[in-house]
C-alpha angles and dihedrals in degrees: 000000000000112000080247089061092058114092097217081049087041100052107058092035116098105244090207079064121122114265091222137348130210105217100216134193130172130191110210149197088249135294114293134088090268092052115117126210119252107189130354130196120194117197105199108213132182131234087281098043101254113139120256094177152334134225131174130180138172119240131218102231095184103221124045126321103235127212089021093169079057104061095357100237113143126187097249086058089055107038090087096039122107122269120247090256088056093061097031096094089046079040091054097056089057099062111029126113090010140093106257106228124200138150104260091010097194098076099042080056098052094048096047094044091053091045086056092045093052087054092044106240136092130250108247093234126100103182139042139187129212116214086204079070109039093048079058098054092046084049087221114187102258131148090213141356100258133127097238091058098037075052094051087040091061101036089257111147107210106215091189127016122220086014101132097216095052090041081054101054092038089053084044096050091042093053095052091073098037087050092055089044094060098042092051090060090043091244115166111235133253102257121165124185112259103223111204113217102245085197155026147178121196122245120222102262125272104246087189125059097242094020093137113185096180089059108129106246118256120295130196102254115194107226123238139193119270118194119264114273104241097200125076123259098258092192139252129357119257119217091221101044124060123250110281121205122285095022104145111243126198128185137205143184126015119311139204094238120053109275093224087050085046093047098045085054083052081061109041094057096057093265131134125226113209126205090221155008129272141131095299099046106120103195135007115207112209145141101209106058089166097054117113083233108155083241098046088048098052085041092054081044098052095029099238120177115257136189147172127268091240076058098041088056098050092051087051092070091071116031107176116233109266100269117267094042130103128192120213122265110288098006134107116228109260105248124226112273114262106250125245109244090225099046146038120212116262105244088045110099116223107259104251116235110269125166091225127040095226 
């Protein structure tokens, strides 16, 4: 007998609930239509969330691995590993007949929409949840909407960051709860239609990590006012530490997420974004290193770190506090508020104009 099966289990369990869900994580190439998947985990979970299996494999993305200091994936690792349409049948019996659930949903789906459609075949999977959502509907009392702090807010201890199979088992562990909250107040899940590609046609390969062809051409962007950062500039970004709060961030050349959107998550975790480059600038965020942009060229003068914006996303996963401060055991420190487009905060003085953002 199943626990559904159970009438005490039965009882209180939606009956308009999933009969089984696959927990899913990639790690990619980067973010945009031409990025490849490098490694994919599939945590197989019943009606109630508790986990059935695991499976985890590396993927051949045939071409470079992008952000490799992220998920630690170099080219030599997967040079030997199977193609996408090596896995995809294995692949297939994770998923099928079950919601697919990631954190931010929308892009696992893409990119494992776009891998089936280069093999030419679907994912049998027609819906998909997001735990971003559903952590929203159940208006849980997070600073912000990570994994990490959706993790600490359940009790789930993460062992490697940005590993797909342990991203995997802590998303798993973290939606159990979450399943079993929203189904004690009756609340109809988040699902969303999963939309196979019928179709595809293959772009020419991307010789530079970062290099995005399907990037929309420059547009004229108004500026706006961003609040004020309230930590310190604590210098330049290390390759080998993670961003810490009040860093000053500049960005140049065309990207695959809206710059506004891109510029309210730089706010929202304590960093600064400059409107230019100067001495102080920690990090400069651009595609093209290679463009004669004035940014790219008094980056290139003060040697000012620069990466791309697959990289950029990933870092902004953990932003670092400001140094010198210290959050209190088990807590995230609160980020600042994302700014309205069409307002500044009151006590927030207007930037005054400077040729330099120093």
């Amino acid at each position: 007998m199943t626990m559904l099966d159970d009438p005490a289990t039965s009882a209180m369990w939606p009956a308009a609930y999933p009969r089984g869900y696959a927990v899913v994580d990639v790690e990619t190439t980067g973010l945009a239509r031409d990025d490849r998947i490098v490694s994919a985990a599939v945590y197989r979970l019943d009606a109630l969330g508790n986990v059935e299996d695991h499976w985890y494999t590396l993927v051949n993305p045939e071409r470079d691995p992008g952000p490799v200091w992220i998920h630690g994936l170099t080219t030599d690792v997967l040079a030997g590993a199977p193609l996408f349409r090596d896995v995809e049948r294995e692949f297939s019996e994770r998923l099928a007949d079950r919601v697919l659930v990631a954190h931010n949903a929308f892009f696992d789906w893409s990119m494992i929409s776009r891998e089936y459609a280069r093999a030419r075949a679907t994912a049998p999977t027609r819906q998909r949840l997001c735990t971003i959502a559903l952590a929203k509907e159940l208006r849980l009392p997070l600073p912000n909407h990570k994994l990490a702090t959706l993790a600490e807010h359940f009790g789930v201890a993460q062992q490697r960051a940005h590993h797909a199979l342990d991203d995997a088992r802590v998303l798993a562990e973290a939606f159990r709860p979450s399943l079993h909250a929203a189904a004690r107040d009756g609340m109809r899940l988040p699902l969303l239609e999963c939309r196979p590609l019928t179709e595809w046609s293959d772009s020419p390969a991307a010789p530079l990590i970062g290099h995005q062809p399907t990037y929309r051409p420059t547009t004229w962007r108004p500026s706006r006012r961003l609040p004020a950062c309230p930590y310190p500039n604590p210098g330049r970004y290390e390759s080998d530490k993670p961003l810490a709060q009040g860093m000053r961030v500049a960005f140049s050349g065309d990207t695959s997420v809206d710059r506004e959107l891109l510029e309210d998550r730089v706010v929202e975790a304590g960093l600064h974004v400059a409107t230019s480059v100067s001495r102080k600038t920690s990090l400069l965020v651009t595609n093209d290193p290679g463009s004669a942009t004035s940014k790219t060229l008094k980056a290139a003068e003060y040697g000012t770190p620069v990466v791309d914006e697959a990289a950029f996303t990933h870092l902004l996963r953990d932003v670092a506090p400001a140094p010198g401060t210290v959050p209190a055991p088990g807590t995230v420190p609160a980020p600042v508020p994302a700014p309205r487009p069409d307002a500044v905060p009151a006590s927030v003085p207007a930037p005054s104009p400077s040729p330099a953002d120093g």
